[in-house]
C-alpha positions in Angstrom: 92.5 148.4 113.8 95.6 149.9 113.6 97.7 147.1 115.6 96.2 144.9 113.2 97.2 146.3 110.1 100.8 146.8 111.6 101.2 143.0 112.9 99.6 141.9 109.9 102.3 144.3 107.9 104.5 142.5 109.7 103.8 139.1 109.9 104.1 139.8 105.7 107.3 140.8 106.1 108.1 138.3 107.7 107.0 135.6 105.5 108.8 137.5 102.2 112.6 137.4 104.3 111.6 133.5 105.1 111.0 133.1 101.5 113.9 134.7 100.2 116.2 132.8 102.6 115.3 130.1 101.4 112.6 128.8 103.9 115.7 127.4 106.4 114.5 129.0 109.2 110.9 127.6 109.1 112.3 124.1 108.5 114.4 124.7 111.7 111.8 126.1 113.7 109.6 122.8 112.5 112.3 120.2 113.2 113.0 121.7 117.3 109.2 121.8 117.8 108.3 119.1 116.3 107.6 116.1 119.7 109.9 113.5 119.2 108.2 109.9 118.3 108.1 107.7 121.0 110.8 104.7 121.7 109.3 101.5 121.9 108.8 99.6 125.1 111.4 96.6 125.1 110.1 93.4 126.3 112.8 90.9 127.0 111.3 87.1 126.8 113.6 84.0 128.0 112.2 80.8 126.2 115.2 78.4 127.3 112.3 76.5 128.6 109.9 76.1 125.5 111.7 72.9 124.8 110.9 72.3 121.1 108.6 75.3 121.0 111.8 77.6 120.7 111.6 78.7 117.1 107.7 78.9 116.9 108.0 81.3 120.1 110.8 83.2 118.8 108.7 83.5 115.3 105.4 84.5 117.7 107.7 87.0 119.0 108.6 88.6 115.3 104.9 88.8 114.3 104.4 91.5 117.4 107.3 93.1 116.5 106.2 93.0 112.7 102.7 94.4 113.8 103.1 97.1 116.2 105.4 99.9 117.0 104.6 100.5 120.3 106.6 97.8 121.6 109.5 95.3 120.7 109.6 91.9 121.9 113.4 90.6 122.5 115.0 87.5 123.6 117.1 87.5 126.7 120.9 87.8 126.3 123.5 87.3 128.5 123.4 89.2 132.1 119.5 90.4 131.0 116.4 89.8 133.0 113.4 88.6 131.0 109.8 89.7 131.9 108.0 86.9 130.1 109.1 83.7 130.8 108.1 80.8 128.1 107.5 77.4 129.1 106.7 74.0 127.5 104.3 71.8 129.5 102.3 69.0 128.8 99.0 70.6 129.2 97.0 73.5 127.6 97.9 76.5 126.1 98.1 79.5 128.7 99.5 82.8 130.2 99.6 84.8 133.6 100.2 87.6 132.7 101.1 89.8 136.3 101.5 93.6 135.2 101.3 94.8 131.4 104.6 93.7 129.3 105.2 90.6 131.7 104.2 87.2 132.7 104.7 83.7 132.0 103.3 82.0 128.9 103.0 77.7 128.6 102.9 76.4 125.3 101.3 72.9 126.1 101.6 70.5 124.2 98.0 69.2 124.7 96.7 71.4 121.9 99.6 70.7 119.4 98.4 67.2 119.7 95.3 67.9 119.1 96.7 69.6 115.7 96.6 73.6 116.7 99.4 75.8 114.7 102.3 76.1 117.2 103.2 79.9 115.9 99.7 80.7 116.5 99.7 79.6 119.8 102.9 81.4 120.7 101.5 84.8 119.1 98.3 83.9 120.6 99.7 83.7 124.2 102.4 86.8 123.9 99.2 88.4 123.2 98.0 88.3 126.3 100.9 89.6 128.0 100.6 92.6 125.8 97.1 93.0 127.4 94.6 91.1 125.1 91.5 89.5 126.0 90.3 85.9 124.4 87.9 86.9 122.0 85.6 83.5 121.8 84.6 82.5 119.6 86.1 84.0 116.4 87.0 84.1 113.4 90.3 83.0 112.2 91.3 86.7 111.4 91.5 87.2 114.9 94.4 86.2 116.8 93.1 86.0 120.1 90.0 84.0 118.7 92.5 81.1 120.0 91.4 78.0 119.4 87.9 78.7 118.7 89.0 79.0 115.2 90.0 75.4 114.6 92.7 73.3 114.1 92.7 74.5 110.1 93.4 78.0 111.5 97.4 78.9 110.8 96.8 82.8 111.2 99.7 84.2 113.8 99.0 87.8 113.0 96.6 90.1 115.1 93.9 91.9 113.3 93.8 95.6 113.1 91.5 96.0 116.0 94.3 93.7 118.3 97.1 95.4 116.5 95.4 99.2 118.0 94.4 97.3 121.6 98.5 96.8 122.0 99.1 100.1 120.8 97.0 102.0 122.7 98.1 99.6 125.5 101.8 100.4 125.1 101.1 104.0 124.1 99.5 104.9 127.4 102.0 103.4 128.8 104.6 105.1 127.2 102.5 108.5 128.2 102.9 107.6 131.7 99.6 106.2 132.0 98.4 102.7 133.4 95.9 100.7 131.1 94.3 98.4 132.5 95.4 94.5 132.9 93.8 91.0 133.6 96.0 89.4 135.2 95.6 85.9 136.6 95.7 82.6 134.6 93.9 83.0 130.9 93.6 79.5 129.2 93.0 79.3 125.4 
C-alpha cells in the first residue's frame, strides 16, 4: 500500500514539472518512440516496348501510385534495372508475374480492338504484378474484374478491397514477410 501511494505521489509529481515545462519533454519522449512509417517498396517498370501503349502504361502506373502507399511504381531511368517489363503484342491482355513486385505484363492489342479502355488494361495487368487475382466476373468498380466488365467500362482505379490486397501485400513485405504469389501466366 505504501509503495503505491509513494509511486503514485510520484508519478504526480511528475506530471506537474512536465506541465510546467511546458510539456517538451513528453513531446520528445513521443517523437523518439514513436516507429517510424514505413518507406515504400520501389518498383521500377521499363515500357520502351509498349509501342503505342506508352502513356496509357505510364498513366496505369500513376493510378497505383495514386492508390496505395505501400508501394511506388517508377519508370526505368538510365543505368536502372526494371522488374516489370511492359510489352505490346498482338494478342490478349496478360501478365507473369514471377515473385511479388515483378514480372512482365503484354498489353495486346487484340482487346483494344475489340474496344477495351487501354488505361484500364495497363492498371488492370500492373495489378497482377502487385499480387491481384482476376476477380470474374465483376463489376466495373473492380479493377481486376478485367474484361468481364465490358467494353463501356473505363474504370482504372482498384476498389478499396484491391487497394488493402496491395497493401497488405507490400506491407508484409515490408515486415519481412512473404505473402503469397500466383505466378505463372494470368490472361484477362
Amino acid at each position: 500500500m505504501y509503495v503505491r501511494k509513494l509511486s503514485g505521489g510520484l508519478a504526480a509529481a511528475c506530471l506537474m514539472s512536465l506541465a510546467m515545462s511546458g510539456g517538451q519533454a513528453a513531446a520528445a519522449s513521443q517523437a523518439t518512440s514513436a516507429p517510424a512509417a514505413a518507406a515504400a517498396r520501389v518498383l521500377i517498370y521499363d515500357a520502351s516496348g509498349s509501342a503505342e501503349f506508352r502513356s496509357a502504361v505510364d498513366r496505369g502506373a500513376a493510378v497505383w501510385n495514386e492508390s496505395v502507399d505501400a508501394v511506388e511504381l517508377r519508370p526505368v531511368a538510365s543505368g536502372q534495372r526494371a522488374t516489370i517489363r511492359v510489352l505490346a503484342d498482338n494478342g490478349w491482355p496478360r501478365a507473369l508475374p514471377t515473385t511479388l513486385g515483378s514480372g512482365t505484363v503484354y498489353i495486346g492489342r487484340q482487346a483494344v480492338d475489340q474496344g477495351y479502355n487501354t488505361v484500364r488494361i495497363s492498371a488492370h495487368e500492373l495489378g497482377h504484378i502487385l499480387g491481384l487475382p482476376d476477380r470474374k466476373p465483376g463489376p466495373c468498380s473492380s479493377l481486376m474484374s478485367g474484361s468481364s466488365a465490358g467494353t463501356a467500362c473505363t474504370n482504372p482505379y482498384p476498389n478499396s478491397a484491391e487497394k488493402a490486397e496491395v497493401e497488405r501485400n507490400f506491407g508484409a513485405a515490408l515486415a519481412g514477410q512473404a505473402p503469397a504469389v500466383r505466378t505463372g501466366v494470368i490472361m484477362d
